[in-house]
Backbone and ligand atoms as CSV (ligand in chain L), in Angstrom:
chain,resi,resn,atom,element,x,y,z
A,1,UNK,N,N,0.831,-1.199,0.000
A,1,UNK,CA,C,0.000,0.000,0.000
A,1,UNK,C,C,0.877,1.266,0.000
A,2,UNK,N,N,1.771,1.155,0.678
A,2,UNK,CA,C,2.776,2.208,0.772
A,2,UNK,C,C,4.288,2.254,-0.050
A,3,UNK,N,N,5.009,3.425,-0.630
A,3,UNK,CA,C,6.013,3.042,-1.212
A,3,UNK,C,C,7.100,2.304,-0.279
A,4,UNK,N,N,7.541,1.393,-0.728
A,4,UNK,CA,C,9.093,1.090,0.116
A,4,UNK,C,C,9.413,2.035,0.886
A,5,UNK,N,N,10.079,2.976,0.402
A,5,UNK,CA,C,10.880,4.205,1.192
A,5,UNK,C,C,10.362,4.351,2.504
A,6,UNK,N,N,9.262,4.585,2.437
A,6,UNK,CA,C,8.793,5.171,3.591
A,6,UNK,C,C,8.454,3.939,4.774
A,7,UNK,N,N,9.464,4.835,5.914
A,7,UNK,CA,C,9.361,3.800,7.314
A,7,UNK,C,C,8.638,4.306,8.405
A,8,UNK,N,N,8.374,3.391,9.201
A,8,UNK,CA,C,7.398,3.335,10.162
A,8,UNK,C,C,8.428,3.635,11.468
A,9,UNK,N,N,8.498,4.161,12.560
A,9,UNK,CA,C,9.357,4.191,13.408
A,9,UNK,C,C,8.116,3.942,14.873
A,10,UNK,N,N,8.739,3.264,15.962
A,10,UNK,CA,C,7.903,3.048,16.681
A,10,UNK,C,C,8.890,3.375,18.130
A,11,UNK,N,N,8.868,4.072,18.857
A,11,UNK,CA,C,9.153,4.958,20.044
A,11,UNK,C,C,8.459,4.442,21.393
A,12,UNK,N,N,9.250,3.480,21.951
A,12,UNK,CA,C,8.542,2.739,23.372
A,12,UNK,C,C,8.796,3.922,24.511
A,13,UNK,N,N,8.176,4.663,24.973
A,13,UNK,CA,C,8.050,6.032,26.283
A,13,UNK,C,C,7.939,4.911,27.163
A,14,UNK,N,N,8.873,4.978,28.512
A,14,UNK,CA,C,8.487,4.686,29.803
A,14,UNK,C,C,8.552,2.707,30.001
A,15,UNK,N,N,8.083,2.601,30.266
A,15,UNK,CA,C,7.824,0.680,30.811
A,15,UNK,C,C,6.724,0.282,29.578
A,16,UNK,N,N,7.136,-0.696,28.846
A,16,UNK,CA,C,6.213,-1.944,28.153
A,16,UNK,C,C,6.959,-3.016,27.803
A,17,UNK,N,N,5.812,-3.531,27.291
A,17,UNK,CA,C,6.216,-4.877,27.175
A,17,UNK,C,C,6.610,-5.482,25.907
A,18,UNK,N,N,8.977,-5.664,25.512
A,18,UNK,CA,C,8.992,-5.323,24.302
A,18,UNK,C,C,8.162,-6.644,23.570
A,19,UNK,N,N,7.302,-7.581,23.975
A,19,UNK,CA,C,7.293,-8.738,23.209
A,19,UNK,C,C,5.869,-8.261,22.222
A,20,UNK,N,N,5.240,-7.195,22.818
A,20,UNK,CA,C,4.412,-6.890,22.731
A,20,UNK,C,C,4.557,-6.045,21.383
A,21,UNK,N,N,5.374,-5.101,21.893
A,21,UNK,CA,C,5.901,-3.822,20.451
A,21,UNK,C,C,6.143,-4.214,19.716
A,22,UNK,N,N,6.928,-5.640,19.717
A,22,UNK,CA,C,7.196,-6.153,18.629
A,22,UNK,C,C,6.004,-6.900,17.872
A,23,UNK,N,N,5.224,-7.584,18.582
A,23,UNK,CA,C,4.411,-7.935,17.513
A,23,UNK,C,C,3.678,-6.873,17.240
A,24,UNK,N,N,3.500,-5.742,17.213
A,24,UNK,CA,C,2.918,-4.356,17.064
A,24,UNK,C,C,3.585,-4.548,15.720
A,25,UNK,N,N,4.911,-3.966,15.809
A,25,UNK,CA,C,5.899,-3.615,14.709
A,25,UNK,C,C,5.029,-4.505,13.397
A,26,UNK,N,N,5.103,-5.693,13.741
A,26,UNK,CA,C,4.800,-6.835,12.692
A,26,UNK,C,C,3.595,-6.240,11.913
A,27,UNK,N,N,2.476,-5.934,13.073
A,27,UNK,CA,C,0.864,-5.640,12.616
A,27,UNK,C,C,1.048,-4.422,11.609
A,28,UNK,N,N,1.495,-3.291,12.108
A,28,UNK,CA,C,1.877,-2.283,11.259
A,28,UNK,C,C,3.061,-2.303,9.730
A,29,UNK,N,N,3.616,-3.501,9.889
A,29,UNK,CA,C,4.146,-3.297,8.752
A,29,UNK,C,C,3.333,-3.648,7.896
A,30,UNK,N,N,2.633,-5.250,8.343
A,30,UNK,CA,C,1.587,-5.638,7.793
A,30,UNK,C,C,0.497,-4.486,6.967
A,31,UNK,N,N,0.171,-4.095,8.072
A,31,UNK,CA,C,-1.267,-2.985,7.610
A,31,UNK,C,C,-0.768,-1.884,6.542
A,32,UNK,N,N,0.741,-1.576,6.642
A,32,UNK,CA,C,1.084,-0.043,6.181
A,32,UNK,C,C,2.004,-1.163,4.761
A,33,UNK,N,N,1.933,-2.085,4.430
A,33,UNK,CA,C,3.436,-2.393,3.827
A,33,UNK,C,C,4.432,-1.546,3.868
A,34,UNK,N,N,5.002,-1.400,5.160
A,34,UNK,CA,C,5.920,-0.601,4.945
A,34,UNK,C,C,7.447,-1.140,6.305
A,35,UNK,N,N,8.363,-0.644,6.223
A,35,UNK,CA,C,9.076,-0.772,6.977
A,35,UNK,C,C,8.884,-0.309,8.422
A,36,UNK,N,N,9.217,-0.877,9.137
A,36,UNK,CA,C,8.731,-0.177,10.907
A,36,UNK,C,C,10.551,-0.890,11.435
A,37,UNK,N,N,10.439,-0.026,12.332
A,37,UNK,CA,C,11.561,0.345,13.030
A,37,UNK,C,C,11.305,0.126,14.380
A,38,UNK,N,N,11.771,-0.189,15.701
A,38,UNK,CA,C,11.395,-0.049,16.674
A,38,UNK,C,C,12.847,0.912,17.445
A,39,UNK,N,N,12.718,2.265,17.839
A,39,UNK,CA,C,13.846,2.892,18.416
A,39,UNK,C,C,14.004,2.456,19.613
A,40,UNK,N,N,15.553,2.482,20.266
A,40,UNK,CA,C,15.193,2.337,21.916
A,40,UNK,C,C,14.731,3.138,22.476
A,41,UNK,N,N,13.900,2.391,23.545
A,41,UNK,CA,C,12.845,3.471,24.650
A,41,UNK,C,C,13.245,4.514,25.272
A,42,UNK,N,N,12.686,5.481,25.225
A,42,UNK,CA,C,13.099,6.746,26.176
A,42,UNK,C,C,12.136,6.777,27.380
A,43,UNK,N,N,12.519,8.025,28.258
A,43,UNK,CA,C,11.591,8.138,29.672
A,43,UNK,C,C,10.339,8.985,28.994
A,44,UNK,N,N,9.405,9.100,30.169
A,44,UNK,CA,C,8.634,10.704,28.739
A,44,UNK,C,C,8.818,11.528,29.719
A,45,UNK,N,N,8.950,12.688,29.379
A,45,UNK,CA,C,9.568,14.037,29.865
A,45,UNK,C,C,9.258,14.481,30.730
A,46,UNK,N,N,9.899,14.147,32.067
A,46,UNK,CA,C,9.559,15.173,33.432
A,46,UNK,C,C,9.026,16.364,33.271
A,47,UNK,N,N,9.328,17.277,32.389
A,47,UNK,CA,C,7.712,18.139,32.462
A,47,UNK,C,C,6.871,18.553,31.819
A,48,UNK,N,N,6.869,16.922,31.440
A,48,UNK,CA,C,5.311,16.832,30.472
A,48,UNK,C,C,4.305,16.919,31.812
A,49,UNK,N,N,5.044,16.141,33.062
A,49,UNK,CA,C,4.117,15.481,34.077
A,49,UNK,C,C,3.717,16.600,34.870
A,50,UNK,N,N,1.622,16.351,34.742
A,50,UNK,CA,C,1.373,17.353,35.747
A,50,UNK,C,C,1.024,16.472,37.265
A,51,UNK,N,N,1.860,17.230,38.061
A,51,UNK,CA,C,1.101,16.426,39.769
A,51,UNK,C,C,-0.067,16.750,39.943
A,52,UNK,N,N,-0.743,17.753,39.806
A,52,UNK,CA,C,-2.191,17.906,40.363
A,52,UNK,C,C,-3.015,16.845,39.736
A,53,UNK,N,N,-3.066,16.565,38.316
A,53,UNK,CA,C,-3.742,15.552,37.449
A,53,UNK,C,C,-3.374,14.609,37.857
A,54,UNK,N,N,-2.053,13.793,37.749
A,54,UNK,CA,C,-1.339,12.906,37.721
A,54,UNK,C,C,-1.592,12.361,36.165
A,55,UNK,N,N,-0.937,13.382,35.345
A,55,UNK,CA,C,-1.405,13.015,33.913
A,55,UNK,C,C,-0.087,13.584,33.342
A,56,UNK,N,N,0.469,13.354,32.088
A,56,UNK,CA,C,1.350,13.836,31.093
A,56,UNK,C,C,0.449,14.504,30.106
A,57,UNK,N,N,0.975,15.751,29.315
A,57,UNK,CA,C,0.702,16.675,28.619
A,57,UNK,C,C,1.048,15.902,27.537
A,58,UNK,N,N,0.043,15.610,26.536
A,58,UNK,CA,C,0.532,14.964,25.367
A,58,UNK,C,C,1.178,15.586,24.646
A,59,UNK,N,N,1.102,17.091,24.326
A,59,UNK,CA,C,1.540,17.987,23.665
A,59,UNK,C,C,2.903,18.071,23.647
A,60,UNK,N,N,3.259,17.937,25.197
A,60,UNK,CA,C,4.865,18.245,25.258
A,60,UNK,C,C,5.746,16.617,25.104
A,61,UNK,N,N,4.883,15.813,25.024
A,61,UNK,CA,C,5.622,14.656,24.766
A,61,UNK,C,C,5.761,14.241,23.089
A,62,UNK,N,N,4.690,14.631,22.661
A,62,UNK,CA,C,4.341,14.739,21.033
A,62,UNK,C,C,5.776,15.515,20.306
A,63,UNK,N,N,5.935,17.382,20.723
A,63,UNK,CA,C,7.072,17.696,20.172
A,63,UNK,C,C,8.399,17.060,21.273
A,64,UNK,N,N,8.479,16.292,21.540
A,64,UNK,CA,C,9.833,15.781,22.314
A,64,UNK,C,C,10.063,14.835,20.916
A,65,UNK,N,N,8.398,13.998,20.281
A,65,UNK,CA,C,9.112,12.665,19.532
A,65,UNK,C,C,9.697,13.688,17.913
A,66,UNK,N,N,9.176,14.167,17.618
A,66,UNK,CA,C,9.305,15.577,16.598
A,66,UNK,C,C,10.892,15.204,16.172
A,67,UNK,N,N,11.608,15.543,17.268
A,67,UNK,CA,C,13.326,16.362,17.466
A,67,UNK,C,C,13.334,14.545,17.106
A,68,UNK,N,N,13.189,13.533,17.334
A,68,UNK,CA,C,13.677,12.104,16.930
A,68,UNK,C,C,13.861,12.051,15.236
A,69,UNK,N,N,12.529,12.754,14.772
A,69,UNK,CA,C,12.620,12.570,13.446
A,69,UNK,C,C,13.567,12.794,12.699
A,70,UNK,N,N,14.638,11.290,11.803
A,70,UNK,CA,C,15.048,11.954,11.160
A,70,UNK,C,C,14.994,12.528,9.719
A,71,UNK,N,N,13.932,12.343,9.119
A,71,UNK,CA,C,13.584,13.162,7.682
A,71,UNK,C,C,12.052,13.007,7.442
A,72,UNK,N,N,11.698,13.413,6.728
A,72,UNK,CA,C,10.109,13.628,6.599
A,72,UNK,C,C,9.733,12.469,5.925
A,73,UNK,N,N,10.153,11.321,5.512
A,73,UNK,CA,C,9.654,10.175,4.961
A,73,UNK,C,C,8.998,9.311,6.024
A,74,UNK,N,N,9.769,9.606,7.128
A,74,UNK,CA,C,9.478,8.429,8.581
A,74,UNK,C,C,8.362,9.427,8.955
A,75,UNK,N,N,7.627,7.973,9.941
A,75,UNK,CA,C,6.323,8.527,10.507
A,75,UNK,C,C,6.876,8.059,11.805
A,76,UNK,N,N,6.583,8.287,12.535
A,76,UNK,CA,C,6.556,8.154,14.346
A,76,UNK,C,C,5.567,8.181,15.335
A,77,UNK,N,N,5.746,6.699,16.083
A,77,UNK,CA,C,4.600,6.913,16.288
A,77,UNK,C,C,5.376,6.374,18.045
A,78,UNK,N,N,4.972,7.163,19.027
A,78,UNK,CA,C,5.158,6.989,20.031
A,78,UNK,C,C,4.368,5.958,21.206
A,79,UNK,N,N,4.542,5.127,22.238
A,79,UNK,CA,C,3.788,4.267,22.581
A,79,UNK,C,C,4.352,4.809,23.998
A,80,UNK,N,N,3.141,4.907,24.916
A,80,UNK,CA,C,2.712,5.222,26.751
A,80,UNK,C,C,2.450,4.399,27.321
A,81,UNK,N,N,3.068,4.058,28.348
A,81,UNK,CA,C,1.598,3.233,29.384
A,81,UNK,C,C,1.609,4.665,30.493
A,82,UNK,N,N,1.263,5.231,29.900
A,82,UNK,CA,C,1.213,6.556,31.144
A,82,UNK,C,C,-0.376,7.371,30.284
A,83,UNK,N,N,-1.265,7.885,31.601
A,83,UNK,CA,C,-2.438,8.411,30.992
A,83,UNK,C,C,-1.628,10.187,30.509
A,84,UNK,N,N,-2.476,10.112,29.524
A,84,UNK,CA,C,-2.492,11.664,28.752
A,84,UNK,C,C,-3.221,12.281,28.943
A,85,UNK,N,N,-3.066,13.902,28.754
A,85,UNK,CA,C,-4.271,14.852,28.780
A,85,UNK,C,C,-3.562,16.070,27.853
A,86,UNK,N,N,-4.765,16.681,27.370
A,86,UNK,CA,C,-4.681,18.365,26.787
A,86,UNK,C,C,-5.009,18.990,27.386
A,87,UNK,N,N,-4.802,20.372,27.931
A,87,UNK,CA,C,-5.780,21.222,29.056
A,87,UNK,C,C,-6.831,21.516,28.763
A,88,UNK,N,N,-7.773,21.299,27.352
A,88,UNK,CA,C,-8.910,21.375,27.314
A,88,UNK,C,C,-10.176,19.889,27.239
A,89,UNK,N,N,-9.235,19.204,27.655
A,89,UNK,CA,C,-9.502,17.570,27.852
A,89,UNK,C,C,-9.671,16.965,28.914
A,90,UNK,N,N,-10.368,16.102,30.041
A,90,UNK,CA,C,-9.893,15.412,30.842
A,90,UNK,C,C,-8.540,14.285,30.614
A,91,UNK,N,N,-8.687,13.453,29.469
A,91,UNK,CA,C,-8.086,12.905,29.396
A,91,UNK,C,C,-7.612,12.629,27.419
A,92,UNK,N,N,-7.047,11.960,26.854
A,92,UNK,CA,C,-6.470,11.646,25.804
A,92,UNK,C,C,-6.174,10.380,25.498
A,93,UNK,N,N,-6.716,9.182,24.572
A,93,UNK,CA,C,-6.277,8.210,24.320
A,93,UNK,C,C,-4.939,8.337,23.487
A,94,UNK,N,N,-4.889,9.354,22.423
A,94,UNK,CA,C,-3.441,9.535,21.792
A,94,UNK,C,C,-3.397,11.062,20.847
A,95,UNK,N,N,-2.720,11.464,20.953
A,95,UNK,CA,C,-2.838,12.990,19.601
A,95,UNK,C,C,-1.633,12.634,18.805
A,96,UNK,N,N,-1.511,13.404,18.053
A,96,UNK,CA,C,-1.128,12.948,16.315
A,96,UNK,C,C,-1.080,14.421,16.094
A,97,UNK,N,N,0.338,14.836,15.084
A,97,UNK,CA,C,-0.010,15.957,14.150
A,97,UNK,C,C,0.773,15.271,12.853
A,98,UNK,N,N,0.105,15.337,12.027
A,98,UNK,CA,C,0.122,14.569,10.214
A,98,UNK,C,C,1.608,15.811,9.954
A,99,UNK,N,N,1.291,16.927,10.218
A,99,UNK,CA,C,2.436,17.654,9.526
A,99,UNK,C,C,3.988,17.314,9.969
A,100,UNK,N,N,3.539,17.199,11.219
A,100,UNK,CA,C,4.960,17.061,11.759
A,100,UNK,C,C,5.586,15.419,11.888
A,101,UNK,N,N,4.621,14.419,11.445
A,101,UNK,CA,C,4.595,13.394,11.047
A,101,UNK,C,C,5.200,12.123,12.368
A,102,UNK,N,N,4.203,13.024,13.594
A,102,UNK,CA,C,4.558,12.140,15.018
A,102,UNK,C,C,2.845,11.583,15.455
A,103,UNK,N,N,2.607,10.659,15.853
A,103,UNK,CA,C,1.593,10.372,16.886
A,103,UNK,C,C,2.278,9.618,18.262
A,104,UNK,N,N,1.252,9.987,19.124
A,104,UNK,CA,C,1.605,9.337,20.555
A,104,UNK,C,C,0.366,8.547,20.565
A,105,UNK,N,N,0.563,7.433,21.504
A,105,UNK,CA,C,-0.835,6.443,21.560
A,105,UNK,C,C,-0.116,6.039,23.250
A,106,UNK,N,N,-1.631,6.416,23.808
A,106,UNK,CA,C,-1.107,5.655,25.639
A,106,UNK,C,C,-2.475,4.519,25.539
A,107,UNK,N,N,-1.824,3.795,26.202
A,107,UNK,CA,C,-1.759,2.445,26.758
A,107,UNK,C,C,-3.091,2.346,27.883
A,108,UNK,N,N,-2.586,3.396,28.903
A,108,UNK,CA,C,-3.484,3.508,29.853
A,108,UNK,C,C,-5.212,3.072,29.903
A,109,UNK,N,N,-5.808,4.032,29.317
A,109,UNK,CA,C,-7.193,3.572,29.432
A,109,UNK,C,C,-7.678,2.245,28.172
A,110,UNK,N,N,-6.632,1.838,27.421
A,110,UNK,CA,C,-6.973,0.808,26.644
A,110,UNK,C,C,-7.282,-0.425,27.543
A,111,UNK,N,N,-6.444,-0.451,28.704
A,111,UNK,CA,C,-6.290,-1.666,29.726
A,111,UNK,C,C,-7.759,-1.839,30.322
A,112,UNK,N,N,-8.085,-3.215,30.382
A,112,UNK,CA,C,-9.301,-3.928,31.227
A,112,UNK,C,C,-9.141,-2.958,32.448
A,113,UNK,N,N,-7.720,-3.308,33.231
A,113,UNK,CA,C,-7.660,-2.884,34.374
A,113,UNK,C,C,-8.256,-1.489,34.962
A,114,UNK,N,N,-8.173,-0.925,33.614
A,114,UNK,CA,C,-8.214,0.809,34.084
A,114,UNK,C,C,-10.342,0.613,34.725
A,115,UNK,N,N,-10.837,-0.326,34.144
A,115,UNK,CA,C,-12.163,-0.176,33.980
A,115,UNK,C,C,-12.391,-1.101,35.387
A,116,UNK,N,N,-11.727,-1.691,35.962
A,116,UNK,CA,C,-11.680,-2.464,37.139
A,116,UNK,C,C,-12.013,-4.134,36.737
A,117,UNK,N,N,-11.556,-4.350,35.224
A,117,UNK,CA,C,-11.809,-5.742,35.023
A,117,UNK,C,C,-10.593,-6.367,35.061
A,118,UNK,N,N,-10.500,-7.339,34.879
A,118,UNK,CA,C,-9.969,-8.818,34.602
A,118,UNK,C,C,-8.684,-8.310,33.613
A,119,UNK,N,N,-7.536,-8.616,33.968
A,119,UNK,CA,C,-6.539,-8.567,32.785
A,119,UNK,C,C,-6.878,-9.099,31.499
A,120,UNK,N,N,-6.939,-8.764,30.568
A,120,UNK,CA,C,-7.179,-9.371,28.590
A,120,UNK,C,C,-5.833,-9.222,28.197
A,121,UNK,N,N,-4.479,-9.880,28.118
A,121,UNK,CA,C,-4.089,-8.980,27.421
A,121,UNK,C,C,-4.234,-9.330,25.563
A,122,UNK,N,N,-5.185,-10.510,25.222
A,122,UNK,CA,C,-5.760,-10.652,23.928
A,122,UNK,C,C,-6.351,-9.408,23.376
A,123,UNK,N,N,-7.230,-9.210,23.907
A,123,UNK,CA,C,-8.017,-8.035,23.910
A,123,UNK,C,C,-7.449,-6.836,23.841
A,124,UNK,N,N,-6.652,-6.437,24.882
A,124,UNK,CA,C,-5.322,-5.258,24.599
A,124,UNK,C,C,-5.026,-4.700,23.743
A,125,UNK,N,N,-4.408,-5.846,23.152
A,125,UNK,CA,C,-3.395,-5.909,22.053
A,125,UNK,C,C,-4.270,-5.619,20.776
A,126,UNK,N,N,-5.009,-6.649,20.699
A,126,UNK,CA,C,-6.193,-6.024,19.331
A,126,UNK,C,C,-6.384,-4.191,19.535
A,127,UNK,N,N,-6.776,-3.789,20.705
A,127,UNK,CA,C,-7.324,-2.456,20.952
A,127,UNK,C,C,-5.932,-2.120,20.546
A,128,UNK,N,N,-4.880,-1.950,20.848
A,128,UNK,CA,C,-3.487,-1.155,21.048
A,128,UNK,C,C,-3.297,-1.220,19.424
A,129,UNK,N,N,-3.194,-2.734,18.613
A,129,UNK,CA,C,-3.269,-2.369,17.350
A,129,UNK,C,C,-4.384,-1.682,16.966
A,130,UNK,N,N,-5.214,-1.825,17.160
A,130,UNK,CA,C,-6.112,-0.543,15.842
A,130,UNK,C,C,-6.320,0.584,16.240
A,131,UNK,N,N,-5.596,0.913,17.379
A,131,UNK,CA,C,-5.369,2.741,17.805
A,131,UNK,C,C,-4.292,2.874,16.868
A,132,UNK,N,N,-2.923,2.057,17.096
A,132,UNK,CA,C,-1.662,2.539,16.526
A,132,UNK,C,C,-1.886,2.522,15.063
A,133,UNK,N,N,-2.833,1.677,14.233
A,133,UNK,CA,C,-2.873,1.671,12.630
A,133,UNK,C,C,-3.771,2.961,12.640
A,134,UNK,N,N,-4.671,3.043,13.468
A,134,UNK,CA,C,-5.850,4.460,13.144
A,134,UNK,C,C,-4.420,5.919,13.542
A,135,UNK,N,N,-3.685,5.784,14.518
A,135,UNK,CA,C,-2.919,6.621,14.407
A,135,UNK,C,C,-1.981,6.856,13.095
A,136,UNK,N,N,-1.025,5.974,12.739
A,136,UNK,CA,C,-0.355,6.093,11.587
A,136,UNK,C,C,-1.158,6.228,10.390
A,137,UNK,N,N,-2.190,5.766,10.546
A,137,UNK,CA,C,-3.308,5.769,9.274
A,137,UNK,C,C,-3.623,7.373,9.142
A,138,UNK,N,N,-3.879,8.152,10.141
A,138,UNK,CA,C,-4.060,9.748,10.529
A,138,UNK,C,C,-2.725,10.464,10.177
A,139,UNK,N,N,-1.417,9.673,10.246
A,139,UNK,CA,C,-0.454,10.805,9.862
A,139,UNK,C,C,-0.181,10.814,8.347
A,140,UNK,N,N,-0.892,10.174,7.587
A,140,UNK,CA,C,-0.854,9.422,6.233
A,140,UNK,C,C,-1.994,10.324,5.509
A,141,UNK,N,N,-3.379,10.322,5.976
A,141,UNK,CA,C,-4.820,10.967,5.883
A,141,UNK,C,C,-5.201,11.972,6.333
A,142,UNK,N,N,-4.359,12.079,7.482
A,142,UNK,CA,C,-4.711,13.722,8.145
A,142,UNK,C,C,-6.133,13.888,8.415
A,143,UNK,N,N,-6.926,12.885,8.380
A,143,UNK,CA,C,-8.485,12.837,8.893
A,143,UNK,C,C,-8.871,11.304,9.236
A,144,UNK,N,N,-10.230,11.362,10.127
A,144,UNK,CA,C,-10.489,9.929,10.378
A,144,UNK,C,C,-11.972,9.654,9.379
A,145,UNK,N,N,-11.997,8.663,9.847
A,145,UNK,CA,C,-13.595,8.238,8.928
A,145,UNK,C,C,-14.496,7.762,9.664
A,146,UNK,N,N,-15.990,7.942,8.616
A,146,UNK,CA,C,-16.869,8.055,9.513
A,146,UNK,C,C,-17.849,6.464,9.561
A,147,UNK,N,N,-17.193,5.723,8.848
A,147,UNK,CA,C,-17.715,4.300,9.026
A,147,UNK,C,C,-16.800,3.775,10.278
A,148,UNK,N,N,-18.244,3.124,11.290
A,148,UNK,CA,C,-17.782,2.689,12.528
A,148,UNK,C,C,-17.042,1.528,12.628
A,149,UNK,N,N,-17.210,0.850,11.022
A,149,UNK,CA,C,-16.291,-0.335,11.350
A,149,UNK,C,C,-14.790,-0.606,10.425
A,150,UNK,N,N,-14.438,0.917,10.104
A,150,UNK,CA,C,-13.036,0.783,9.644
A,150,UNK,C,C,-12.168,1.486,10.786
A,151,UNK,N,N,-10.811,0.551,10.185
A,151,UNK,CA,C,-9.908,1.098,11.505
A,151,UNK,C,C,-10.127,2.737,11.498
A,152,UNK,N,N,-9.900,3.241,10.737
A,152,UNK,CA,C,-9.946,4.937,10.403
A,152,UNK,C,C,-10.680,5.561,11.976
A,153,UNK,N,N,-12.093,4.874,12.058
A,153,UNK,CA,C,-12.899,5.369,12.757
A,153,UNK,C,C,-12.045,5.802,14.127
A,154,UNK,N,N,-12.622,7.132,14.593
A,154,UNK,CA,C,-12.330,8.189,15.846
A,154,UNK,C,C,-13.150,7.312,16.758
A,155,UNK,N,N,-12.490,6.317,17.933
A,155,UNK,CA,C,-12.986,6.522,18.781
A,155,UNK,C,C,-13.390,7.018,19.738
A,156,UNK,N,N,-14.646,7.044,20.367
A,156,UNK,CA,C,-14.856,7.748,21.519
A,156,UNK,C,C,-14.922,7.106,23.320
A,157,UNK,N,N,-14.854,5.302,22.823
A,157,UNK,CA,C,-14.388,5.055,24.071
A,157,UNK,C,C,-14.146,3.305,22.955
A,158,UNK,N,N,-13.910,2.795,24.330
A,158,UNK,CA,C,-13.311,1.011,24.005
A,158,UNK,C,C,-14.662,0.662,23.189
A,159,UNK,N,N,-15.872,0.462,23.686
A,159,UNK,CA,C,-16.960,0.037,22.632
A,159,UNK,C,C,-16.790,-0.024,21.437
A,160,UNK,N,N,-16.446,1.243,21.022
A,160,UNK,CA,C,-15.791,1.651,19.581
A,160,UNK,C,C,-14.529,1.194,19.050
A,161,UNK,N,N,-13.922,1.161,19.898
A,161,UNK,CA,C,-12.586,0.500,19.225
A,161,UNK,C,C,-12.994,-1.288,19.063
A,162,UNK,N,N,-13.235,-1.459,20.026
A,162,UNK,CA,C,-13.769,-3.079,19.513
A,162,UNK,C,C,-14.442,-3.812,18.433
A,163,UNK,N,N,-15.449,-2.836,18.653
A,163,UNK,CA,C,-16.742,-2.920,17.111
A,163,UNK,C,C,-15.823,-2.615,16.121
A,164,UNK,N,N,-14.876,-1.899,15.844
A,164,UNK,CA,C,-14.162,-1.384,14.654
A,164,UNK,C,C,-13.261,-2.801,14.241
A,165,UNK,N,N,-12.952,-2.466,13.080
A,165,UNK,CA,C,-11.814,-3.911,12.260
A,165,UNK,C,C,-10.815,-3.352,12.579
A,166,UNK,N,N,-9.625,-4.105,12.477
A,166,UNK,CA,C,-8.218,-3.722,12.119
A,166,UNK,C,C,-7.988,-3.523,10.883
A,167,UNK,N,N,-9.114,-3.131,9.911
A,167,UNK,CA,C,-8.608,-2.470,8.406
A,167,UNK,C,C,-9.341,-1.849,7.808
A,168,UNK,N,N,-8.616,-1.191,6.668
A,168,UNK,CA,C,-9.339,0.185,6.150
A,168,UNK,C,C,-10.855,-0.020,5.528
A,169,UNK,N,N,-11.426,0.587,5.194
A,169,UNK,CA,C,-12.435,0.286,4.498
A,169,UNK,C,C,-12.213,0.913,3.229
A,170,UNK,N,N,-12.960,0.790,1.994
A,170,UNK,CA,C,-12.498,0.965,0.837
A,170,UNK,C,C,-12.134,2.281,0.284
A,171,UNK,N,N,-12.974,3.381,0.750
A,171,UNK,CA,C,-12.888,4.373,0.882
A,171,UNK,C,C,-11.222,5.077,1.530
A,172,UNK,N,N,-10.856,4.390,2.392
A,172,UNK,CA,C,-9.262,5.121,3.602
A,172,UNK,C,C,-8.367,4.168,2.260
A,173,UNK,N,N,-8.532,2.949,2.070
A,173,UNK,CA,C,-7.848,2.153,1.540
A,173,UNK,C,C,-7.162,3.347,0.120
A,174,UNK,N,N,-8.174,3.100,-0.927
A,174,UNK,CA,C,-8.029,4.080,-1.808
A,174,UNK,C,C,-6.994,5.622,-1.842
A,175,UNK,N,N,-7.859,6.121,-0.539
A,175,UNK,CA,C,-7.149,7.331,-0.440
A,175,UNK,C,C,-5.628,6.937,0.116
A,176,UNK,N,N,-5.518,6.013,0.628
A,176,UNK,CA,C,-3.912,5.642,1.282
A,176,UNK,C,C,-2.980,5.530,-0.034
A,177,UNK,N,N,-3.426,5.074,-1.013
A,177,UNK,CA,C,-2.385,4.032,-2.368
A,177,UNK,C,C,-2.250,5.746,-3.191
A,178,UNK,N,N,-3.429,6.215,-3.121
A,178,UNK,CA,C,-3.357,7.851,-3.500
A,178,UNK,C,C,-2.366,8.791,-3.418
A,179,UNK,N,N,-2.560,8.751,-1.953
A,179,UNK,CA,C,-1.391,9.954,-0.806
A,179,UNK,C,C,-0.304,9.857,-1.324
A,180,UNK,N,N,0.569,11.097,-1.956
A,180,UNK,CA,C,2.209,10.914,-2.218
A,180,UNK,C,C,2.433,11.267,-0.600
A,181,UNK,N,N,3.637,9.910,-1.230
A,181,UNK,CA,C,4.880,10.125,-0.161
A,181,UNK,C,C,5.267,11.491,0.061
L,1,ZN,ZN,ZN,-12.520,4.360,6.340
């Protein structure tokens, strides 16, 4: 779907689990045909972190992955287990800017646990992939879509991400083979 050239870079922030990223890596090359990269992990930025929230500023962790980039062909996509927020947000599953060709995706509220259930990590992992393809899919499209059952789709909580596929629908598909590099 994608030219060769263009690679996927994947940015582990903080504590995960690499067995995990890696089969991430796999899903996304899969989904994007494209090359994915996994960089070594960094911390995320002491002052992204607000104490009163107990939340990280996605914003300031977003331009931290920015300065990683090294040329505008790579996409980046950053991975949390730490919750996010915007100050006009309670909270943030992940933000993305297409221009600057970074997304962040946290971990946090994807987890059973956060909801007081039962560890999945089957379940997880499905959710964690089709945030991270709907993310890279967004730095590619620069918009989401409005069929609920392509990855594209904006979720608004786990319901939604579940009901959704892990792939485009014909419509994102199209416009992806479209998009110049
Ligand atoms: Zn779509």
């Amino acid at each position: 779907m994608m030219k060769a050239r263009q690679k996927i870079i994947i940015v582990p922030i903080g504590e995960l689990d690499f067995f995990q990223i890696n089969k991430l890596a796999g899903k996304l090359s899969e989904a994007f045909t494209s090359a994915v990269d996994i960089v070594q992990g960094t911390e995320p930025a002491p002052e992204a972190y607000h104490p009163g929230r107990l939340q990280y500023f996605s914003t300031v962790i977003l331009s931290k992955l920015e300065r990683l980039r090294a040329n505008n062909r790579e996409k980046l996509l950053g991975i949390i287990d730490e919750d996010l927020y915007i100050p006009t947000k309670p909270f943030v599953y992940h933000e993305s800017d297409p221009y600057a060709g970074c997304a962040l995706l946290s971990c946090y509220r994807i987890k059973q646990e956060f909801y007081g259930l039962p560890e999945d990590d089957k379940l997880v992992f499905e959710r964690v992939k089709k945030e991270a393809i709907n993310q890279v899919g967004y730095l590619f499209l620069a918009r989401y879509c409005r069929n609920p059952r392509c990855v594209m789709y904006r979720s608004t909580d786990m319901s939604d991400t579940d009901f959704k596929n892990d792939t485009f629908c014909d419509n994102c598909r199209r416009d992806m083979v479209r998009k110049p590099v």
